[in-house]
N, CA, C and O atoms as a GROMACS GRO file, in nm:
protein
  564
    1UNK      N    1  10.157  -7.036   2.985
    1UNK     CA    2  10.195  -7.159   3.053
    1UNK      C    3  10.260  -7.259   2.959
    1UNK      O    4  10.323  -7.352   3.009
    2UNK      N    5  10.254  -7.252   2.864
    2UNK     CA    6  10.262  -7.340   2.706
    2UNK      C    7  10.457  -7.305   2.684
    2UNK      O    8  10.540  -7.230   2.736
    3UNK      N    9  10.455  -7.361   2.629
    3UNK     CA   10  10.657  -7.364   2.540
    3UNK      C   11  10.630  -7.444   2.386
    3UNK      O   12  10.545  -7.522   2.344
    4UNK      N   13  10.731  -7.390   2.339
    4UNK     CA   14  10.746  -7.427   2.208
    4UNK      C   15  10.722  -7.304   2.085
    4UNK      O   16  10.699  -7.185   2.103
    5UNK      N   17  10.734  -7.368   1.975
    5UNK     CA   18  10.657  -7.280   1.910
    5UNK      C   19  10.493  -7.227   1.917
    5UNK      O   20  10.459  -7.114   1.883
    6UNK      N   21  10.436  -7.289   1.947
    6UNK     CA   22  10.296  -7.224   1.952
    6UNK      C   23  10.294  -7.133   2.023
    6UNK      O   24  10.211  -7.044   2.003
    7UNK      N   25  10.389  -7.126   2.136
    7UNK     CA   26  10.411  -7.015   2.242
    7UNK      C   27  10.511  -6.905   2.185
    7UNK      O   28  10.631  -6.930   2.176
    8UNK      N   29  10.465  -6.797   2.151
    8UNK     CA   30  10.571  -6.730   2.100
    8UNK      C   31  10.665  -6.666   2.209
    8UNK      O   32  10.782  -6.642   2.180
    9UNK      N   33  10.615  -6.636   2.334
    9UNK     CA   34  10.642  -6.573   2.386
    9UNK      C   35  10.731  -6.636   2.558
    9UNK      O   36  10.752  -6.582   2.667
   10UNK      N   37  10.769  -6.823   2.481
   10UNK     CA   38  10.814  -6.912   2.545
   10UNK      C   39  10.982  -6.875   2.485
   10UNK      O   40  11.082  -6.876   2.557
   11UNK      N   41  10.982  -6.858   2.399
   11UNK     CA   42  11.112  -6.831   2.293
   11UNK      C   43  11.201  -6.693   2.355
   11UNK      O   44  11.148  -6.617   2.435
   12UNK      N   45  11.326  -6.676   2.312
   12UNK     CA   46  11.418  -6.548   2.295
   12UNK      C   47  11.357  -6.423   2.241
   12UNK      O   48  11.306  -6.404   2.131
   13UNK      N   49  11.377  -6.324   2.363
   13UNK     CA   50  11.266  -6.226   2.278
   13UNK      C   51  11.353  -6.070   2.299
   13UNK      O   52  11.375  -6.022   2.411
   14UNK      N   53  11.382  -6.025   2.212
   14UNK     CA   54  11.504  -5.876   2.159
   14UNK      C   55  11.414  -5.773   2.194
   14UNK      O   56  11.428  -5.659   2.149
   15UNK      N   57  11.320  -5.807   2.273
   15UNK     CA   58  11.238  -5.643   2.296
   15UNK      C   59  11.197  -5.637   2.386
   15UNK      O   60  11.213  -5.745   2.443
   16UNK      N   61  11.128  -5.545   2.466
   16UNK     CA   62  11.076  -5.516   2.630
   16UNK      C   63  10.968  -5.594   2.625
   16UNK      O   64  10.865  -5.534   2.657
   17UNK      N   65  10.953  -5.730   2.589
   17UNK     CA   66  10.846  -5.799   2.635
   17UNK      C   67  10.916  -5.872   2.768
   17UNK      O   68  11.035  -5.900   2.778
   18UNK      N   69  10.828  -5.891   2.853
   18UNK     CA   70  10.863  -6.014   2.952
   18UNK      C   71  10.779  -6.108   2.964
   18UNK      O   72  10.667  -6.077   3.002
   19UNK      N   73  10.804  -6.235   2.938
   19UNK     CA   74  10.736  -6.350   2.974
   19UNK      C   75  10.758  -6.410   3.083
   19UNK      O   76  10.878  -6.418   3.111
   20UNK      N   77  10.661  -6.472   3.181
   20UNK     CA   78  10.644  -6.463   3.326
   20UNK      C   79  10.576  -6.587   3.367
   20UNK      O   80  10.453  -6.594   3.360
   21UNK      N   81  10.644  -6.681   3.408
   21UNK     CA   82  10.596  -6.849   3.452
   21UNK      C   83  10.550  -6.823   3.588
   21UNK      O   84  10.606  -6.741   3.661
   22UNK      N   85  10.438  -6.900   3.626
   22UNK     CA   86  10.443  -6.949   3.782
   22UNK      C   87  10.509  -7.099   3.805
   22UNK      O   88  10.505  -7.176   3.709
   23UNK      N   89  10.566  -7.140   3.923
   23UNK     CA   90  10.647  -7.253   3.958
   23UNK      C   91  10.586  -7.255   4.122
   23UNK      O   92  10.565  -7.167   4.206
   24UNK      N   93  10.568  -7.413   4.119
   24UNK     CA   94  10.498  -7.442   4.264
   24UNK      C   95  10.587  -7.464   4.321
   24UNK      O   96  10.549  -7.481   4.437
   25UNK      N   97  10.714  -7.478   4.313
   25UNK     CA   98  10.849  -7.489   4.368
   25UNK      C   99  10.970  -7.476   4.286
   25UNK      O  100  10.982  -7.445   4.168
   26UNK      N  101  11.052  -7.506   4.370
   26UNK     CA  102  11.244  -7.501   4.290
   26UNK      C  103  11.257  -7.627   4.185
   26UNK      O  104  11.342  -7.632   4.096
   27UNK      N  105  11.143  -7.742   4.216
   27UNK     CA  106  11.180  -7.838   4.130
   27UNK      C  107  11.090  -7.798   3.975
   27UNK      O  108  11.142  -7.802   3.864
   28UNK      N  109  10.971  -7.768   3.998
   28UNK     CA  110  10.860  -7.691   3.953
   28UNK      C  111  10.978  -7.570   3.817
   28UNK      O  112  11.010  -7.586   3.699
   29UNK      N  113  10.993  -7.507   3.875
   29UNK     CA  114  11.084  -7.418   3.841
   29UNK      C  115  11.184  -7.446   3.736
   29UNK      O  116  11.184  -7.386   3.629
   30UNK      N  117  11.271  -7.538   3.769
   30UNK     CA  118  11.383  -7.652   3.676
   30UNK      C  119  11.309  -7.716   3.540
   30UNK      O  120  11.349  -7.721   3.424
   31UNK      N  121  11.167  -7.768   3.608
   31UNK     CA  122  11.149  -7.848   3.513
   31UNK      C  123  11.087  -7.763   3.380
   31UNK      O  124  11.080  -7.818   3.270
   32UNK      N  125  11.038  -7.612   3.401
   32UNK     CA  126  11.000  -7.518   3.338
   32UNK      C  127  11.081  -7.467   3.265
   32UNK      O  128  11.053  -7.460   3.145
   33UNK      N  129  11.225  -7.408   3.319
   33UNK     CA  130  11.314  -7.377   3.252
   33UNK      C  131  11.382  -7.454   3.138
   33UNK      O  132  11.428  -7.414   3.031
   34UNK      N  133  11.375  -7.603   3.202
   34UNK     CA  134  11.439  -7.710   3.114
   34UNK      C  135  11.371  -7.733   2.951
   34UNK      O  136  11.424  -7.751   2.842
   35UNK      N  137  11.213  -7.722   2.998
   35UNK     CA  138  11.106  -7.713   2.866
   35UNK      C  139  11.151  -7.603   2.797
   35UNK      O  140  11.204  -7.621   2.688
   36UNK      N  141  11.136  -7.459   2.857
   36UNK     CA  142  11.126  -7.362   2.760
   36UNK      C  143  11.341  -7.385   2.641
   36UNK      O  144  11.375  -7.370   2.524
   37UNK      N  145  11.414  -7.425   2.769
   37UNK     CA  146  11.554  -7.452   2.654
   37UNK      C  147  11.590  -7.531   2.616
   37UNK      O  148  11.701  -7.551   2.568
   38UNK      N  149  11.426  -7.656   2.640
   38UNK     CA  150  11.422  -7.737   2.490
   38UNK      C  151  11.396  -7.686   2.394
   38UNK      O  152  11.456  -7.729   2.296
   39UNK      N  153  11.310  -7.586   2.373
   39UNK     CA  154  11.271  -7.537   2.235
   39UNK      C  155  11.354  -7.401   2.226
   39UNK      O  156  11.362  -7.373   2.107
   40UNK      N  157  11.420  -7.303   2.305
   40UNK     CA  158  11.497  -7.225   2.240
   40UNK      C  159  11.564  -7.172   2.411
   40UNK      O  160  11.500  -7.167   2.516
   41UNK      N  161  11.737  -7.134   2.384
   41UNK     CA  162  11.775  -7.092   2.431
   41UNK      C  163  11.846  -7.160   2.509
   41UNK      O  164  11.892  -7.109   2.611
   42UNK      N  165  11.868  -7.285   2.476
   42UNK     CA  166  11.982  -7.403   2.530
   42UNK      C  167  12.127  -7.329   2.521
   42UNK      O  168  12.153  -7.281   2.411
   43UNK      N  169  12.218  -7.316   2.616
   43UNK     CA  170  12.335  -7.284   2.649
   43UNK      C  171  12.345  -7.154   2.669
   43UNK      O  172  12.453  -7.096   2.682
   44UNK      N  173  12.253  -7.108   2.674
   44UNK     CA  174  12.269  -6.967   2.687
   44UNK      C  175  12.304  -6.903   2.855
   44UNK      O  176  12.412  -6.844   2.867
   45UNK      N  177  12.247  -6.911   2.933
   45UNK     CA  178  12.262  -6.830   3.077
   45UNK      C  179  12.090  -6.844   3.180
   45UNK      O  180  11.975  -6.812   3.150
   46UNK      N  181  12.135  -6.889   3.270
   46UNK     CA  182  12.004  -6.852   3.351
   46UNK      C  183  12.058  -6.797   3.487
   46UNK      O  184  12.167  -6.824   3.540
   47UNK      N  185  11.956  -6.713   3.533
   47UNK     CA  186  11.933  -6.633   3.624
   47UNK      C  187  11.887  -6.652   3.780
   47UNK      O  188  11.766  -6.673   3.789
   48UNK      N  189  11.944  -6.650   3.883
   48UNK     CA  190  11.893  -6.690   3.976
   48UNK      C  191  11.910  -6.606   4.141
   48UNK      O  192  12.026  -6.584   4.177
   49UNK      N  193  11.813  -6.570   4.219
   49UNK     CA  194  11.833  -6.489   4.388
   49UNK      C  195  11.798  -6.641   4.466
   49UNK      O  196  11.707  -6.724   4.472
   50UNK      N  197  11.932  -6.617   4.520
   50UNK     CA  198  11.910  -6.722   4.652
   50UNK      C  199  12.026  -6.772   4.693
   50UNK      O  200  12.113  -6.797   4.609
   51UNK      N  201  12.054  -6.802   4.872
   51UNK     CA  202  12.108  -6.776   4.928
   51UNK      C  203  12.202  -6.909   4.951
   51UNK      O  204  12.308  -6.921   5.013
   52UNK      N  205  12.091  -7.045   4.847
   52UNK     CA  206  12.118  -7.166   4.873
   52UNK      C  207  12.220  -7.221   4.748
   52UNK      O  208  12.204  -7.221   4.626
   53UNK      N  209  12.334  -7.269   4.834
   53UNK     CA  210  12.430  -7.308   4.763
   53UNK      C  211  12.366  -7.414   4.656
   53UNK      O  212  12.390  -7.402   4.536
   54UNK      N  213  12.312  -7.483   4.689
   54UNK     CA  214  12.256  -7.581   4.651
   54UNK      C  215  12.151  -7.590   4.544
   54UNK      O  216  12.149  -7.677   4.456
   55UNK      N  217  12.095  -7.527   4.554
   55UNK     CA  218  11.963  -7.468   4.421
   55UNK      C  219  12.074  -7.394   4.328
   55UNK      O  220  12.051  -7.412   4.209
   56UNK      N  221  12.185  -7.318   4.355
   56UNK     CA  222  12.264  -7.259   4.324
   56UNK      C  223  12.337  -7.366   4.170
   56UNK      O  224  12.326  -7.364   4.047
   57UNK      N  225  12.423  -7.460   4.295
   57UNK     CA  226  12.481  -7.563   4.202
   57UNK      C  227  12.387  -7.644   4.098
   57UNK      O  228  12.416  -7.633   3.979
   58UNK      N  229  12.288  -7.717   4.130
   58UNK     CA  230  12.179  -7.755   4.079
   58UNK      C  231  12.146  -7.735   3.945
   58UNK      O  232  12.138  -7.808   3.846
   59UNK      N  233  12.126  -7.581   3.978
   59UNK     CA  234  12.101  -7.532   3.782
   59UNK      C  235  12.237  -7.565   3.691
   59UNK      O  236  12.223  -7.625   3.584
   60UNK      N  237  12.375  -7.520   3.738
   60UNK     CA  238  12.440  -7.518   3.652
   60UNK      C  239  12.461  -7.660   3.619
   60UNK      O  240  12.490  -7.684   3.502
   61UNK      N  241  12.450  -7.772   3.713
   61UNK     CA  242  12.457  -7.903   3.634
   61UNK      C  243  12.347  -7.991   3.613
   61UNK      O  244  12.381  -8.109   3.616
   62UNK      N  245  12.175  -7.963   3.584
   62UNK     CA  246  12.074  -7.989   3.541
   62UNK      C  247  12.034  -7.909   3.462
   62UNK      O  248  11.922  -7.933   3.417
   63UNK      N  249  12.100  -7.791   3.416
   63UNK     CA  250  12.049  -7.716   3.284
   63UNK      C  251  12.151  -7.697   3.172
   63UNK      O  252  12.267  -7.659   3.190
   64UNK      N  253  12.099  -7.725   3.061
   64UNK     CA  254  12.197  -7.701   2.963
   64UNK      C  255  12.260  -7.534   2.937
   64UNK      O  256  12.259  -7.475   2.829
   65UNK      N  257  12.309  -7.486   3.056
   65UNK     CA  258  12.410  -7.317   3.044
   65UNK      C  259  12.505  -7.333   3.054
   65UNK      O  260  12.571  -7.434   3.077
   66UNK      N  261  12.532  -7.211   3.034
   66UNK     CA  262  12.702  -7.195   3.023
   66UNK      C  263  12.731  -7.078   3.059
   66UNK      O  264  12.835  -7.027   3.018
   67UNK      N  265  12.643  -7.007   3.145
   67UNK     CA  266  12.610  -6.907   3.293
   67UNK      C  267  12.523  -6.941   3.388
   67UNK      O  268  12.405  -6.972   3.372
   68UNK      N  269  12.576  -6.936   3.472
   68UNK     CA  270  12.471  -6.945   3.593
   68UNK      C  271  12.454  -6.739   3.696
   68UNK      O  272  12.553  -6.708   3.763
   69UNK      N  273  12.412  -6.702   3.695
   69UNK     CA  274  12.414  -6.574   3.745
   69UNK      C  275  12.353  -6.521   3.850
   69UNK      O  276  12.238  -6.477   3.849
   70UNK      N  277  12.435  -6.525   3.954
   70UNK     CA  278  12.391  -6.516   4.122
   70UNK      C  279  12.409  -6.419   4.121
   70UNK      O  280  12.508  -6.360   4.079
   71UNK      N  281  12.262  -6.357   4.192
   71UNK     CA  282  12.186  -6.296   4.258
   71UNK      C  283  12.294  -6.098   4.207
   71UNK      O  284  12.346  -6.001   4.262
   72UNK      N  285  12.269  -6.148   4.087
   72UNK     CA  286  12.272  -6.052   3.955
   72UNK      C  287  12.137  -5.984   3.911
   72UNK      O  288  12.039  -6.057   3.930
   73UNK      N  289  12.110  -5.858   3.854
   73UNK     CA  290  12.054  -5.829   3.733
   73UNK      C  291  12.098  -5.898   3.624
   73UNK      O  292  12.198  -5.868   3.558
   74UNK      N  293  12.026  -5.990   3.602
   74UNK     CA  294  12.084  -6.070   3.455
   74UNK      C  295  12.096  -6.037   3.348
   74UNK      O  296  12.180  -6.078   3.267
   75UNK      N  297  12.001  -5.948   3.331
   75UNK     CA  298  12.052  -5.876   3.189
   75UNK      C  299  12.162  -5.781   3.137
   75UNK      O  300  12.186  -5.759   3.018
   76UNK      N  301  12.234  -5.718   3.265
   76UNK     CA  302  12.368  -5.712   3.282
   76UNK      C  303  12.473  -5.796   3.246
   76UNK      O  304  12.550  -5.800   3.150
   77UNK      N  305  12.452  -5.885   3.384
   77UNK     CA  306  12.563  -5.987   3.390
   77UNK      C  307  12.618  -6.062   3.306
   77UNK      O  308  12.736  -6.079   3.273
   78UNK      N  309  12.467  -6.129   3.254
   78UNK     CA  310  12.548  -6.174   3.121
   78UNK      C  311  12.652  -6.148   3.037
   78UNK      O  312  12.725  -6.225   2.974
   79UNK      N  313  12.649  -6.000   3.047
   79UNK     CA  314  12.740  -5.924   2.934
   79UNK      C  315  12.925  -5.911   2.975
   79UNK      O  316  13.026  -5.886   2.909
   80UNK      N  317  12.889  -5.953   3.153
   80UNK     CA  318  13.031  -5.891   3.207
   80UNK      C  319  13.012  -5.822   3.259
   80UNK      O  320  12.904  -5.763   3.249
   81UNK      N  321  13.143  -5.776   3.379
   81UNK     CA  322  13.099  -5.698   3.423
   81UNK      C  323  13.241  -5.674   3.533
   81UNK      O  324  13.308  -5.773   3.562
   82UNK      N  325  13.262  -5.596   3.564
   82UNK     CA  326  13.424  -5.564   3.696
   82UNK      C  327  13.417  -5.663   3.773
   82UNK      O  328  13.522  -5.727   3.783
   83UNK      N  329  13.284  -5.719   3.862
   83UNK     CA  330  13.224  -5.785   4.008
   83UNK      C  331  13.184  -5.923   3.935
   83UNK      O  332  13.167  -6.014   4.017
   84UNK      N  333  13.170  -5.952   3.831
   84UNK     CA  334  13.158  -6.125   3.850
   84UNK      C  335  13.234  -6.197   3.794
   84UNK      O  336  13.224  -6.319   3.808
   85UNK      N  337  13.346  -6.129   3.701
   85UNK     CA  338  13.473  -6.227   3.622
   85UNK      C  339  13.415  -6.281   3.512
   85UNK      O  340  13.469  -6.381   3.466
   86UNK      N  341  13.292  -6.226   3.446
   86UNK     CA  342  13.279  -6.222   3.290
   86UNK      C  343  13.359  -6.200   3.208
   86UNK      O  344  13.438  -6.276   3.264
   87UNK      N  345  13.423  -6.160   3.109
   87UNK     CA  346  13.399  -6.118   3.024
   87UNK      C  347  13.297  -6.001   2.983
   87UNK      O  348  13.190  -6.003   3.043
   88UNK      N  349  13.322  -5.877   2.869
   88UNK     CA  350  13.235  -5.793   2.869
   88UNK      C  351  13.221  -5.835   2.763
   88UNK      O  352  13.326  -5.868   2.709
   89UNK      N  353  13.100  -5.854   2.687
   89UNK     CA  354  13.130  -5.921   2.539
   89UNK      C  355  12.915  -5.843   2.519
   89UNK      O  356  12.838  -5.771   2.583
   90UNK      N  357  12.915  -5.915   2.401
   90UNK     CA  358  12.775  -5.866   2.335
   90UNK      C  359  12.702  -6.008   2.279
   90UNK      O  360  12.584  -6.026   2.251
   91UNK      N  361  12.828  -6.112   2.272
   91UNK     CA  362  12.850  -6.208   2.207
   91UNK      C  363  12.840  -6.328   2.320
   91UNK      O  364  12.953  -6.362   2.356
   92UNK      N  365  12.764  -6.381   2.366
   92UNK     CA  366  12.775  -6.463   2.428
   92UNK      C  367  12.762  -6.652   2.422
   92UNK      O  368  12.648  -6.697   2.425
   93UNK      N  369  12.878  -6.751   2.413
   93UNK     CA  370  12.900  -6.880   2.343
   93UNK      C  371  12.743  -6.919   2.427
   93UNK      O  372  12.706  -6.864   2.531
   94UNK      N  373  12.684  -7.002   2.369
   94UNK     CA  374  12.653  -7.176   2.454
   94UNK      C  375  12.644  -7.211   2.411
   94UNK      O  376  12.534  -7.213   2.356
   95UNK      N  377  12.782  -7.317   2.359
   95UNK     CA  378  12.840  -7.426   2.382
   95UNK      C  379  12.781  -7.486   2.256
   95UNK      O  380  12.707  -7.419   2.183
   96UNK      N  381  12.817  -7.622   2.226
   96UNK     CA  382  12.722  -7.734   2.188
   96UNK      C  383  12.563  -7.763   2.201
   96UNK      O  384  12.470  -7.819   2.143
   97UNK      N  385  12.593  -7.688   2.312
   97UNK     CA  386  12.391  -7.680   2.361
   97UNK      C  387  12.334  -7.595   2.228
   97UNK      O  388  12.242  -7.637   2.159
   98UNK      N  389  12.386  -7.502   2.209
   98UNK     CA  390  12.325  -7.411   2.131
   98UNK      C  391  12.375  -7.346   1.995
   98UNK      O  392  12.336  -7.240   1.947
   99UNK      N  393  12.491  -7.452   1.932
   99UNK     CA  394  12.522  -7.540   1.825
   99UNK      C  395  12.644  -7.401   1.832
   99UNK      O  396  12.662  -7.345   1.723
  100UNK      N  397  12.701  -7.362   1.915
  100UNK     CA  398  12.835  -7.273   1.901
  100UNK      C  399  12.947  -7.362   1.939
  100UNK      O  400  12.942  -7.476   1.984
  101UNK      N  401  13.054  -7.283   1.910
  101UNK     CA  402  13.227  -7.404   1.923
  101UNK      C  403  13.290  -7.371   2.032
  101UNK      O  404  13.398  -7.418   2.070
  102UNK      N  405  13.186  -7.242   2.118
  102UNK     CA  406  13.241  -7.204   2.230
  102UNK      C  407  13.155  -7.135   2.346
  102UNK      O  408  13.068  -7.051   2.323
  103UNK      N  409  13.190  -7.179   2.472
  103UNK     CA  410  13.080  -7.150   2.555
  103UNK      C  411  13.097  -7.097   2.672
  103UNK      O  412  13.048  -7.131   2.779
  104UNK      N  413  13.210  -6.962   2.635
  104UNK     CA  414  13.228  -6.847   2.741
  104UNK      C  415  13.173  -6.710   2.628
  104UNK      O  416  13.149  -6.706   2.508
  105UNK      N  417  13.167  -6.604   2.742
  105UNK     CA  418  13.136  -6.484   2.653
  105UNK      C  419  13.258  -6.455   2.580
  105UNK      O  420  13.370  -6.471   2.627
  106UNK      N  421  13.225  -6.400   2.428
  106UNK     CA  422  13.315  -6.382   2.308
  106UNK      C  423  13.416  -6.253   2.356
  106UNK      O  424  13.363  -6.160   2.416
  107UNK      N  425  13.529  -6.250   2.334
  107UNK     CA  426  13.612  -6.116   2.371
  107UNK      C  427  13.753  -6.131   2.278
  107UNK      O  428  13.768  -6.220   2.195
  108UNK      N  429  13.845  -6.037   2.305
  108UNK     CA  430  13.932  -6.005   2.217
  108UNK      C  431  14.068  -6.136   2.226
  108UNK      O  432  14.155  -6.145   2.139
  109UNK      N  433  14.060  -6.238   2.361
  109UNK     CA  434  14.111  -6.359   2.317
  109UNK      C  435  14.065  -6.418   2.172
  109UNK      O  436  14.126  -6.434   2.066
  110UNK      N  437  13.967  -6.437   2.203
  110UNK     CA  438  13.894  -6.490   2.070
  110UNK      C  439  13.972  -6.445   1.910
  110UNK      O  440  13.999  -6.529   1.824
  111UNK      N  441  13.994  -6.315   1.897
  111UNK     CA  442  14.075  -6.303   1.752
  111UNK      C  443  14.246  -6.294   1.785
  111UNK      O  444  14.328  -6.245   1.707
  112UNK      N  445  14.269  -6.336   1.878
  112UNK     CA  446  14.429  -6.384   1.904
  112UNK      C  447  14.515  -6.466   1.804
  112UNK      O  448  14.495  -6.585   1.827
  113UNK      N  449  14.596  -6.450   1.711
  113UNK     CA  450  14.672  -6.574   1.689
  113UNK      C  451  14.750  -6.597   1.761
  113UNK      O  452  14.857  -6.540   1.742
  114UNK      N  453  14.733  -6.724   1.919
  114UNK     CA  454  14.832  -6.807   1.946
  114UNK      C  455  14.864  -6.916   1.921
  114UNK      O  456  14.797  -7.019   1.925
  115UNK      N  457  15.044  -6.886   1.874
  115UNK     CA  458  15.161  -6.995   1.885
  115UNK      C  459  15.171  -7.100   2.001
  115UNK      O  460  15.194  -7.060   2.115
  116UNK      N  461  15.152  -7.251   1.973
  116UNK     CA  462  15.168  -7.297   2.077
  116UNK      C  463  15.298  -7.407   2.071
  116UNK      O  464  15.293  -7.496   1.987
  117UNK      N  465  15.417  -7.398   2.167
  117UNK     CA  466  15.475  -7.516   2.123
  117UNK      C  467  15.427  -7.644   2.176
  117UNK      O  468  15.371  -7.635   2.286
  118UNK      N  469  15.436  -7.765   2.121
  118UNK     CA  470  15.461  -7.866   2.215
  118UNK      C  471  15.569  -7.955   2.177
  118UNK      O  472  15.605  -7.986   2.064
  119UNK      N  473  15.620  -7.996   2.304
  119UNK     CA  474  15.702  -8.094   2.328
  119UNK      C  475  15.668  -8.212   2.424
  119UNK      O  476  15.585  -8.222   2.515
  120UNK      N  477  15.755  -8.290   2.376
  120UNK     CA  478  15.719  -8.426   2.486
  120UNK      C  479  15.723  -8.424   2.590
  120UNK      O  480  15.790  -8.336   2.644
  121UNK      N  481  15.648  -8.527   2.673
  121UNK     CA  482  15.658  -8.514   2.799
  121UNK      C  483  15.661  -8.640   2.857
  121UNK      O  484  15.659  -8.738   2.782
  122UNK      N  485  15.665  -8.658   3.001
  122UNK     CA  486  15.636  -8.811   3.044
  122UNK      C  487  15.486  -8.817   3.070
  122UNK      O  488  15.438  -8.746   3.158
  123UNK      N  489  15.394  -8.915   2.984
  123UNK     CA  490  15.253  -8.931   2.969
  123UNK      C  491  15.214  -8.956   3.142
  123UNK      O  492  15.277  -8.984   3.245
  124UNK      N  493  15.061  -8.925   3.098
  124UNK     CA  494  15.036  -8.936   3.216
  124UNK      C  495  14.860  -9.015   3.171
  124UNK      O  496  14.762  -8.947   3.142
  125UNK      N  497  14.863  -9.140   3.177
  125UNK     CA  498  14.732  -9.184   3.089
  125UNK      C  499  14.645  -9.264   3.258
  125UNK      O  500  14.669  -9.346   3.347
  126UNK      N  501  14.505  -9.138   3.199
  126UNK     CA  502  14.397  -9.241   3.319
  126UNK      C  503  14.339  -9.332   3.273
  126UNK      O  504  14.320  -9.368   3.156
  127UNK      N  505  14.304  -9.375   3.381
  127UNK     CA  506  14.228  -9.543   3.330
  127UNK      C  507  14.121  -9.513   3.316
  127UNK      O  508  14.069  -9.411   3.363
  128UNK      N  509  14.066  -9.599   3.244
  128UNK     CA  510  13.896  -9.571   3.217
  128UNK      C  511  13.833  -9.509   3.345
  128UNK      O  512  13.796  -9.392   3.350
  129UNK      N  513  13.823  -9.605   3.453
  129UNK     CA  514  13.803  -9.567   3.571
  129UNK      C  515  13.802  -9.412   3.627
  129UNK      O  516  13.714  -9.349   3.684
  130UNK      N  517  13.912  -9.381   3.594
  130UNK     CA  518  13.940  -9.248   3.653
  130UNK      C  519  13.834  -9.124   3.597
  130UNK      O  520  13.778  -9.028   3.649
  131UNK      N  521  13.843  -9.194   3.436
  131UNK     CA  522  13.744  -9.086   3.355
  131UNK      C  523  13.615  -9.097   3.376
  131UNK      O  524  13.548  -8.996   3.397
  132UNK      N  525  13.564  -9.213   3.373
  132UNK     CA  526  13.449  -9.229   3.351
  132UNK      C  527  13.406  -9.294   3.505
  132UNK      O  528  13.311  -9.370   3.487
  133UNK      N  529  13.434  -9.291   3.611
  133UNK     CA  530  13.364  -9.418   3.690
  133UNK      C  531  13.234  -9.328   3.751
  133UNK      O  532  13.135  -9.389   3.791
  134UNK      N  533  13.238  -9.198   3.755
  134UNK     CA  534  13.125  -9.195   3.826
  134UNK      C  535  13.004  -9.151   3.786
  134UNK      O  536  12.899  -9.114   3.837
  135UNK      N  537  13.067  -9.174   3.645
  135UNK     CA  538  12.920  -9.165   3.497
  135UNK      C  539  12.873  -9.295   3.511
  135UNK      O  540  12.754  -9.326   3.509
  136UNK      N  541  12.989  -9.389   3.528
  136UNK     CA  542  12.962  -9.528   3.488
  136UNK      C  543  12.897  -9.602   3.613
  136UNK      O  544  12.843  -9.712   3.610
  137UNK      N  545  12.913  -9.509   3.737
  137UNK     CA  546  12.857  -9.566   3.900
  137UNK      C  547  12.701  -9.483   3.878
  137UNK      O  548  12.596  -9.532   3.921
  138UNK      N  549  12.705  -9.402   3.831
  138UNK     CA  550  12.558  -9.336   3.845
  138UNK      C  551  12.468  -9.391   3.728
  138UNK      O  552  12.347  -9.368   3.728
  139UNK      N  553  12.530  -9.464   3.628
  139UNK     CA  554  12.425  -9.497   3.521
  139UNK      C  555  12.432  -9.674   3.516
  139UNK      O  556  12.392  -9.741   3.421
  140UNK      N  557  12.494  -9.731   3.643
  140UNK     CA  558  12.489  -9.875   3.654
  140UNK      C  559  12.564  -9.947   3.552
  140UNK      O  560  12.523 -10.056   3.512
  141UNK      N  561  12.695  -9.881   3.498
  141UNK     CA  562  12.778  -9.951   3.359
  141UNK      C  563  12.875  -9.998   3.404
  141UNK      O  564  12.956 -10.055   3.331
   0.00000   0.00000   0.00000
């Protein structure tokens, strides 16, 4: 029931162990996941069956991932796959969450050298507003 280090078995684990939470609900659930990728496994991918768009969206913007994986075998998916528009990689980014410079699965873009030109253009500059207003409407700024 525990996370962190004292919990070893709260952490990333490379072998056929499974560690196994109970959750009294979907919120229950979030707030469990959120603990255990405070202490390890921030940006990485979480896993989810269900039919609700909504619990769906939820995780990917209340958890620090950079997969969300519907109603997948996750230990697949993660990797890629023909049916979900992965990437097949071994290598998988998260992000800043999880102190990488990139937060899709790693693949052969990745050792590309591209040339890019640029040239001028007619700017196109948003106003604060545009960028920020509904950070700045939801946090009263």
């Amino acid at each position: 029931s525990g996370m962190g280090p004292d919990c070893p078995f709260s952490g990333e684990k490379l072998s056929p162990v499974l560690a196994v939470y109970r959750a009294r609900d979907f919120d229950d659930a979030c707030r469990i996941v959120g603990e255990i990728y405070s202490y390890q496994g921030a940006g990485h991918s979480v896993g989810i069956h269900s039919a609700s768009e909504e619990n769906i969206l939820r995780l990917g913007l209340e958890l620090p991932v950079c997969r969300v994986i519907v109603n997948q075998a996750h230990c697949f998916a993660t990797g890629g796959s023909f049916d979900n528009g992965l990437p097949f990689s071994l290598s998988m980014g998260c992000g800043t969450w999880g102190g990488n410079s990139f937060s899709e699965n790693l693949d052969y873009r990745h050792y590309l050298n591209i040339t890019r030109i640029a040239r001028r253009i007619a700017p196109r500059e948003p106003s604060v507003d545009e960028i920020f207003g509904d950070y700045l409407a939801r946090h009263d700024r």
